[in-house]
C-alpha positions in Angstrom: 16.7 -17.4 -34.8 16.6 -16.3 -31.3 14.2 -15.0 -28.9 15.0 -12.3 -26.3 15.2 -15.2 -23.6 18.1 -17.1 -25.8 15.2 -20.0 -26.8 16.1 -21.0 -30.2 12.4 -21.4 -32.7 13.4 -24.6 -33.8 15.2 -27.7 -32.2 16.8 -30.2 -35.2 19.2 -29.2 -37.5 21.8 -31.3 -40.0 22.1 -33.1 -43.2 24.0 -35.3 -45.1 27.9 -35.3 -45.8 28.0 -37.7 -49.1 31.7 -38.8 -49.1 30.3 -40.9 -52.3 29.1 -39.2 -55.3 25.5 -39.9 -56.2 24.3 -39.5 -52.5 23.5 -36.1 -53.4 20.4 -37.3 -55.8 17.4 -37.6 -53.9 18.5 -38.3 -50.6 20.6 -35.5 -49.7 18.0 -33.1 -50.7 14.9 -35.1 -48.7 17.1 -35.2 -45.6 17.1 -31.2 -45.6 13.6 -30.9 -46.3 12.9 -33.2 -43.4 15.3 -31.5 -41.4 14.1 -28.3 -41.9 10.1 -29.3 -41.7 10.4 -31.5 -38.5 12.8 -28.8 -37.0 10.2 -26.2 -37.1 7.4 -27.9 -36.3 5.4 -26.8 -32.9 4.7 -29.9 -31.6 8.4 -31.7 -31.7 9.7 -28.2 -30.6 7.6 -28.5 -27.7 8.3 -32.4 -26.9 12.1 -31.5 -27.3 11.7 -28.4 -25.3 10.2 -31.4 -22.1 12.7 -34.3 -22.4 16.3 -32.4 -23.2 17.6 -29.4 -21.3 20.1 -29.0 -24.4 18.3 -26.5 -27.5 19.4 -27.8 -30.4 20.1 -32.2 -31.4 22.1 -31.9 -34.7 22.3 -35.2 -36.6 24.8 -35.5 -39.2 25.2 -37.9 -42.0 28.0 -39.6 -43.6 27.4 -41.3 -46.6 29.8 -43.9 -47.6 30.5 -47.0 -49.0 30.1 -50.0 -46.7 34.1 -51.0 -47.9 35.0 -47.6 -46.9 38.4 -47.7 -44.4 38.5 -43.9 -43.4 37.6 -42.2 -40.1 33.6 -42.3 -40.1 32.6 -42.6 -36.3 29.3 -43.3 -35.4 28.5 -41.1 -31.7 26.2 -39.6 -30.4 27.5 -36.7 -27.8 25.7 -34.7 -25.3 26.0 -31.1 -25.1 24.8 -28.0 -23.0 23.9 -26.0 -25.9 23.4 -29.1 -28.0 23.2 -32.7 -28.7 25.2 -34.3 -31.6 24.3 -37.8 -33.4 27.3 -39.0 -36.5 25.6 -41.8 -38.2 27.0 -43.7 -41.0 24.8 -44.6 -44.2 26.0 -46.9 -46.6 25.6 -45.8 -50.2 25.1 -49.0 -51.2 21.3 -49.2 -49.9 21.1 -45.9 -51.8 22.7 -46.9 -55.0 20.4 -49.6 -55.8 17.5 -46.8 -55.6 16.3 -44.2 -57.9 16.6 -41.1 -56.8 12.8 -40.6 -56.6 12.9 -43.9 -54.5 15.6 -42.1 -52.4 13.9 -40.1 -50.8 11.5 -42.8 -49.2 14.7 -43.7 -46.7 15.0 -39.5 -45.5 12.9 -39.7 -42.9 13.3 -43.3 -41.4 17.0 -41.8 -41.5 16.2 -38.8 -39.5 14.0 -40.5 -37.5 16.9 -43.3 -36.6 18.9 -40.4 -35.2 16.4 -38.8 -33.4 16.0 -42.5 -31.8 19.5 -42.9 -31.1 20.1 -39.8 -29.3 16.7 -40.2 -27.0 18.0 -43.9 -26.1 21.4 -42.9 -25.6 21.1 -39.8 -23.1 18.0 -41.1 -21.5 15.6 -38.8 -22.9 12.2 -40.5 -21.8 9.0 -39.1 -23.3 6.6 -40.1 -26.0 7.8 -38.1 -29.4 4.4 -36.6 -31.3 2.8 -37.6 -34.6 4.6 -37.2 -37.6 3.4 -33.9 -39.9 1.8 -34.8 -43.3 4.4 -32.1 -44.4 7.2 -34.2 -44.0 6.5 -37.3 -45.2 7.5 -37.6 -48.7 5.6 -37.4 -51.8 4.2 -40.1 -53.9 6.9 -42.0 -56.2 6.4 -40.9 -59.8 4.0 -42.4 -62.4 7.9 -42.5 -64.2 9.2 -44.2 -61.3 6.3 -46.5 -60.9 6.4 -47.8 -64.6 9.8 -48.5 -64.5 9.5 -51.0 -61.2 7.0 -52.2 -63.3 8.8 -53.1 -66.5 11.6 -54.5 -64.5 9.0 -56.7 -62.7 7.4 -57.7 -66.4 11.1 -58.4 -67.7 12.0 -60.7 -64.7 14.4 -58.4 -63.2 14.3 -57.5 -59.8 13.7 -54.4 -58.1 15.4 -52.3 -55.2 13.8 -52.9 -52.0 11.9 -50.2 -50.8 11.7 -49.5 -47.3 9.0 -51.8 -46.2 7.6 -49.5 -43.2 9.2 -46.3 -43.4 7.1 -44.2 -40.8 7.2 -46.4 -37.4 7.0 -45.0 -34.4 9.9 -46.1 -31.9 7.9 -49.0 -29.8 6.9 -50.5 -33.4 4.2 -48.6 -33.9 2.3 -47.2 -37.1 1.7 -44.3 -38.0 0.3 -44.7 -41.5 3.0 -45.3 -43.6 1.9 -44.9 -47.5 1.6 -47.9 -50.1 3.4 -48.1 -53.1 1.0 -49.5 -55.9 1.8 -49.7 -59.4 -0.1 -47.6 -61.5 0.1 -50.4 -64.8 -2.2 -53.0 -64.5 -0.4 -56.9 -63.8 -0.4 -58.8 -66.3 2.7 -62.0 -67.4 5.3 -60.8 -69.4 5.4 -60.6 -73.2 9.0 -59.0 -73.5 11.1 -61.2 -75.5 15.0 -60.3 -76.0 15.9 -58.0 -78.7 17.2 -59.7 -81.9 20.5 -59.0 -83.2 20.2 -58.6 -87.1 22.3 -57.4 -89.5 20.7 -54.3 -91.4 20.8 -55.2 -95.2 20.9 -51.5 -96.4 22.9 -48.7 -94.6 20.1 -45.9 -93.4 20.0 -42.8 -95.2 18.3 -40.1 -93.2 17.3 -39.9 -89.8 16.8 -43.4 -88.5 13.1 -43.6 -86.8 11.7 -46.6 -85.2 7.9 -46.9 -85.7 6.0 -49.0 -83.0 2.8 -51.6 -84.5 0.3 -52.3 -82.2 -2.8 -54.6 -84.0 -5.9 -53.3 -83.2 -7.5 -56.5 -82.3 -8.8 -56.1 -79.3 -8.6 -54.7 -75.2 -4.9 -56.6 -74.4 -4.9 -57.3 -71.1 -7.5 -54.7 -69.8 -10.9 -56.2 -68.0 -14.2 -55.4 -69.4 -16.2 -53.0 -67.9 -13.0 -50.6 -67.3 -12.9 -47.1 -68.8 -11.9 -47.2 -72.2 -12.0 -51.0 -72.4 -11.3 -51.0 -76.2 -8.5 -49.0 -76.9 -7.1 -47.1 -73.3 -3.8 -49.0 -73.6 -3.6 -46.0 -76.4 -3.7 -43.8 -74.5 -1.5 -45.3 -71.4 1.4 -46.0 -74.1 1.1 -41.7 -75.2 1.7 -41.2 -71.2 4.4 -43.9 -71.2 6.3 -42.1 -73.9 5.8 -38.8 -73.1 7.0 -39.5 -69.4 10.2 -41.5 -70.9 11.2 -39.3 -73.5 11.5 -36.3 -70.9 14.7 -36.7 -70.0 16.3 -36.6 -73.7 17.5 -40.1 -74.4 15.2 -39.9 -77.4 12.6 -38.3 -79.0 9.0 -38.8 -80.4 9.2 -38.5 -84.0 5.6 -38.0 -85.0 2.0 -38.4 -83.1 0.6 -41.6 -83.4 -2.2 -42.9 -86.1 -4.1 -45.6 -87.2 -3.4 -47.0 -89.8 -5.3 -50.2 -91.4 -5.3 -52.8 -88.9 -2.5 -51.2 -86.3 -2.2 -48.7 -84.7 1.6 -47.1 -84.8 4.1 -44.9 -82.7 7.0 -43.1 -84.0 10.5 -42.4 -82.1 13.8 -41.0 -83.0 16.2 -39.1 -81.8 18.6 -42.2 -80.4 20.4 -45.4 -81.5 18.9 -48.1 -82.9 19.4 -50.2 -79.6 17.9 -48.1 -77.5 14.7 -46.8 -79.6 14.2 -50.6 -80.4 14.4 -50.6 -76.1 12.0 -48.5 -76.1 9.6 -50.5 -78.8 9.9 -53.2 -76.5 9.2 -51.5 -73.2 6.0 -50.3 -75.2 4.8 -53.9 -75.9 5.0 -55.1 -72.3 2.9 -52.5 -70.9 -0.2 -54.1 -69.5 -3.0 -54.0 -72.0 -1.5 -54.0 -75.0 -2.3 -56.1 -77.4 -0.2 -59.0 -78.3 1.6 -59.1 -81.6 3.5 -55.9 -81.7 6.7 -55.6 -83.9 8.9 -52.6 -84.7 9.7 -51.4 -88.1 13.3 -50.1 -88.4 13.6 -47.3 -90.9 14.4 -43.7 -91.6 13.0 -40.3 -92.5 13.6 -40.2 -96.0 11.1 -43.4 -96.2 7.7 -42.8 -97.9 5.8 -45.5 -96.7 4.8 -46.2 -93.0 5.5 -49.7 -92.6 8.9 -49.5 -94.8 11.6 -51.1 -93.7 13.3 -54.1 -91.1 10.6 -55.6 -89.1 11.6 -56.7 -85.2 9.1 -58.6 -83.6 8.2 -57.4 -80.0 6.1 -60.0 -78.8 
């Protein structure tokens, strides 16, 4: 938009060209909503406005892989109606990410062009704050629980970007910490079992999930809901999981004697008894879970080929 003097009401513009597919999943999104929040904002409009006689820096993106022999030229090129930056980003720093997580390199991505074009025109002036409204939300409690499970299983995680929000000059301006929502504890997970099933399943094969009800697991007294809250943190767990469709849950939970029991369907037998297992390695549960393989058709809970958990 222009005013009646020519002065355009907003000073960064740009995004991301993903040569690679699966750049577009979290990343290429952020970037625009960066883009477009820090382009508008008063303050950076007004330092841009002080240190460049040029409207308008556009930063553009290429994502590619880091083996990737075609024509990706990394510039940055002054211009009297506006400044350009071309920056490469390798898809592999992506690719190990989430998307959710992908969105946590946006703005140290915008904020590496914005560096390179003030270093390499010689545009001198200390750049503003950075708005609350463009720093990225919160990873999700989904998110978070999976970083945790991989940590319980011994895998390891994606690097996240360590310090996201410095300033040029290496300073801080609050960058958020990530913190698990689960509760650390050592891992329980043991490896799946391969066993032959005896009898061929007749209905709808459903995995039930049997927690003993011996105790708090894992969780400190004095916490709220020291008893049974790992309950209640495995309903979340499920519900969050299950959103997507890779499987369903079959029934509501119930006590049942000594244990207390989950239901899911809707998937292989691999991946429900996946699921079983990611259950028992959640912080505060209670050692001693197992998984009962059987179908619909079965009368009795507890019916069935037992898998123990941990």
């Amino acid at each position: 938009m222009l005013d009646p003097n020519g002065a355009e009401d907003y000073w960064l513009e740009g995004g991301v060209d993903a040569l690679t597919m699966g750049a577009e999943n979290g990343f290429l999104q952020e970037v625009d909503r960066v883009v477009e929040l820090l382009g508008e904002d008063g303050s950076w409009l007004s330092w841009w406005s002080r240190i460049s006689k040029a409207p308008v820096l556009e930063l553009h993106m290429i994502v590619v892989r880091a083996a990737y022999e075609g024509s990706v030229e990394e510039r940055v090129v002054r211009g009297r109606k506006r400044h350009l930056v071309e920056m490469r980003i390798d898809f592999g720093e992506l690719e190990a990410l989430e998307p959710d997580e992908r969105k946590l390199l946006a703005l140290p991505a915008v904020l590496e062009g914005v560096s390179r074009a003030q270093q390499a025109l010689k545009l001198s002036g200390e750049h503003p704050g950075i708005p609350d409204s463009v720093r990225p939300a919160s990873l999700s409690a989904g998110t978070l629980r999976r970083r945790r499970l991989r940590e319980l299983r011994g895998e390891t995680n994606a690097l996240l970007p360590r310090n996201p929000f410095l300033d040029w000059g290496d300073r801080q301006t609050g960058a958020p910490t990530v913190r698990s929502v689960l509760r650390p504890q050592a891992a329980r997970l043991t490896p799946i079992p391969t066993v032959a099933s005896p009898d061929p399943i007749e209905g709808q094969l459903v995995v039930e999930i049997h927690l003993p009800l011996n105790g708090a697991g894992g969780i400190p007294p004095g916490d709220p809901g020291y008893e049974f809250g790992w309950i209640d943190d495995i309903e979340e767990f499920l519900d969050d999981e299950s959103s997507d469709g890779g499987f369903d849950i079959y029934d509501d939970g119930e006590e049942i004697g000594g244990v207390y029991v989950f239901f899911v369907a809707g998937a292989p037998e691999e991946v429900l008894l996946s699921v079983a297992a990611d259950v028992a390695a959640l912080p505060g549960v209670p050692s001693g879970a197992f998984a009962v393989v059987t179908d619909d058709k079965s009368d009795e809970i507890g019916t069935g080929r037992r898998v123990a958990l941990s």
